[in-house]
C-alpha positions in Angstrom: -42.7 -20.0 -42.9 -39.9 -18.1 -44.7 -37.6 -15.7 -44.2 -37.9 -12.8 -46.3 -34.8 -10.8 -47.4 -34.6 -7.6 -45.4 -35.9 -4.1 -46.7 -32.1 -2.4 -46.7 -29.3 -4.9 -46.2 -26.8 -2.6 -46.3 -27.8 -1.3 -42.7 -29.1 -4.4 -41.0 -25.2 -5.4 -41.8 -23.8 -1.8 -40.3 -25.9 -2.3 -37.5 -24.6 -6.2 -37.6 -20.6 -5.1 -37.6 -21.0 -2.3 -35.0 -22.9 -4.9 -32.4 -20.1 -7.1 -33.2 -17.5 -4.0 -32.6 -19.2 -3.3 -29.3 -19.2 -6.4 -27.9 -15.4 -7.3 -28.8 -14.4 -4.0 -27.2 -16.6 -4.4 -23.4 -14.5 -8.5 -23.9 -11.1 -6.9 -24.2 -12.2 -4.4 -21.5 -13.6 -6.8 -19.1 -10.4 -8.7 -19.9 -8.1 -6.1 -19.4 -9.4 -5.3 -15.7 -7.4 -5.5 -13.0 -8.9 -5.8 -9.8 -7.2 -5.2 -6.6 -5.0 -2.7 -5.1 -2.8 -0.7 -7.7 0.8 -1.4 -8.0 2.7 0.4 -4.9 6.0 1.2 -5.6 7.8 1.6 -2.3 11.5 1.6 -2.1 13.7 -1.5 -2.0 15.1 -1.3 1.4 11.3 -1.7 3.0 10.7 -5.4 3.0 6.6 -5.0 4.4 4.5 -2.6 5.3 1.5 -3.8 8.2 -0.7 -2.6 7.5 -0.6 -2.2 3.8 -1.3 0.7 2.0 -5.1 2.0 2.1 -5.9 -1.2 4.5 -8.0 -1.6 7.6 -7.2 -2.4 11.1 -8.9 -2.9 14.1 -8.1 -0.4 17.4 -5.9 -2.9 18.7 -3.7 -3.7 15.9 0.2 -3.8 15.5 1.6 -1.1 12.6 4.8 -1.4 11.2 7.5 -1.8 8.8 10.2 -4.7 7.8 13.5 -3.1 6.3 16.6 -4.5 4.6 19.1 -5.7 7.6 21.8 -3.4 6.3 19.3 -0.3 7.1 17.8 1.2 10.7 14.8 3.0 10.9 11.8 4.5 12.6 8.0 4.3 13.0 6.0 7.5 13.4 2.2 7.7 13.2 0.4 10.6 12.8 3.2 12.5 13.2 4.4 10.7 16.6 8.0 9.2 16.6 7.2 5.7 18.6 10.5 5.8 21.0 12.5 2.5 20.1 12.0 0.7 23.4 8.1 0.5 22.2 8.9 -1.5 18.7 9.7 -5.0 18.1 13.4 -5.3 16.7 15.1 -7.7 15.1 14.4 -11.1 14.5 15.6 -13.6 11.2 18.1 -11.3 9.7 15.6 -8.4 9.4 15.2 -5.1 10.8 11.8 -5.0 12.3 9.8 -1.9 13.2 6.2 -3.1 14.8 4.0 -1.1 17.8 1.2 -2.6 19.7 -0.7 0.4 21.0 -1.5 -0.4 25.2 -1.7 0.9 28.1 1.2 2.9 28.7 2.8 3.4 25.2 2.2 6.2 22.4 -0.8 5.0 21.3 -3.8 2.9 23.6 -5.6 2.2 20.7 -5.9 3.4 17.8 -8.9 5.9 17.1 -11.5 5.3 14.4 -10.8 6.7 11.1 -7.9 7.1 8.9 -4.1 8.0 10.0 -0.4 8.4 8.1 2.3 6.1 9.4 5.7 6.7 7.9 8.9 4.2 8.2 12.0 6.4 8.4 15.2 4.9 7.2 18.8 5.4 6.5 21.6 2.9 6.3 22.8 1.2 9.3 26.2 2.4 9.5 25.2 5.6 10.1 24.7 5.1 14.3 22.2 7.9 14.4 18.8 9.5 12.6 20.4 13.0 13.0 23.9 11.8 11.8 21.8 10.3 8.7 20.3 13.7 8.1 23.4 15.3 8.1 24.7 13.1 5.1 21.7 13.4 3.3 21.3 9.8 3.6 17.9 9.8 5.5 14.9 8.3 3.5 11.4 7.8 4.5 8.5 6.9 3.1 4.8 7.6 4.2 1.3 5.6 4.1 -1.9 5.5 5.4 -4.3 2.9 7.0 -7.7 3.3 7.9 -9.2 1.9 11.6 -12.3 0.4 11.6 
C-alpha cells in the first residue's frame, strides 16, 4: 500500500490550517470560561449577604446581611421594613442583620418564588435612619433570592 500525493495540496493544507485555527480557538474558549456566579460588586461596608445573590432558600430560611461594625442598618423584604426587635444583632465585632420568618413575625414563611431583600445602611454615628437621610448619608443596596 501507498500513499499517493493528494490531487490539490494547496487546499488539503487550507483546509489543514483552518481545522487547526478552529480547534485552537474552541481550547482558548473552553479555557477562558468561567463558571459560576458573576462577580458582584456590593459595597464595602456589607460584610455577607444570606442568601447570596440569585440563590435559593427553603420557606423557612434566615435572610440577612453582615455590615462593617462602624455602620447600622436595616433589612426589608419585598418592600417590608423587618422591625429591629425581629433581627439578630450583634455578635464578634459585627453588625448583624438576620430574620427567621415564624409565627408571629413579618414573615411565617416565605412564599415560593422569587423576592427583593435590601440591607439599608448608613454609618453608625448617625443614631437614626431618618437622621441618616437627612445627611445624605443613607446607603442601601438591593438583591434577590429565589424560594424553592
Amino acid at each position: 500500500m501507498s500513499i499517493t500525493r493528494p490531487e490539490h495540496p494547496v487546499r488539503v493544507a487550507i483546509v489543514a490550517v483552518l481545522v487547526l485555527a478552529a480547534a485552537n480557538i474552541a481550547l482558548w474558549g473552553g479555557l477562558a470560561q468561567v463558571n459560576g456566579p458573576a462577580n458582584v460588586q456590593r459595597p464595602t461596608e456589607i460584610v455577607d449577604l444570606v442568601p447570596a445573590e440569585g440563590q435559593s432558600i427553603l420557606p423557612q430560611d434566615a435572610v440577612g446581611a453582615v455590615l462593617r461594625t462602624d455602620w447600622s442598618g436595616q433589612l426589608a423584604v419585598d418592600g417590608v421594613v423587618i422591625p429591629d426587635d425581629q433581627l439578630e444583632g450583634d455578635y464578634e465585632n459585627l453588625r448583624q442583620l438576620f430574620f427567621d420568618p415564624g409565627p408571629g413575625r413579618e414573615f411565617t414563611e416565605w412564599r415560593p418564588g422569587a423576592h427583593r431583600a435590601e440591607v439599608q445602611f448608613w454609618p453608625r454615628e448617625i443614631a437614626t435612619v431618618e437622621e441618616a437621610r437627612r445627611q445624605g448619608r443613607f446607603r442601601s443596596y438591593p438583591w434577590s433570592f429565589d424560594v424553592a
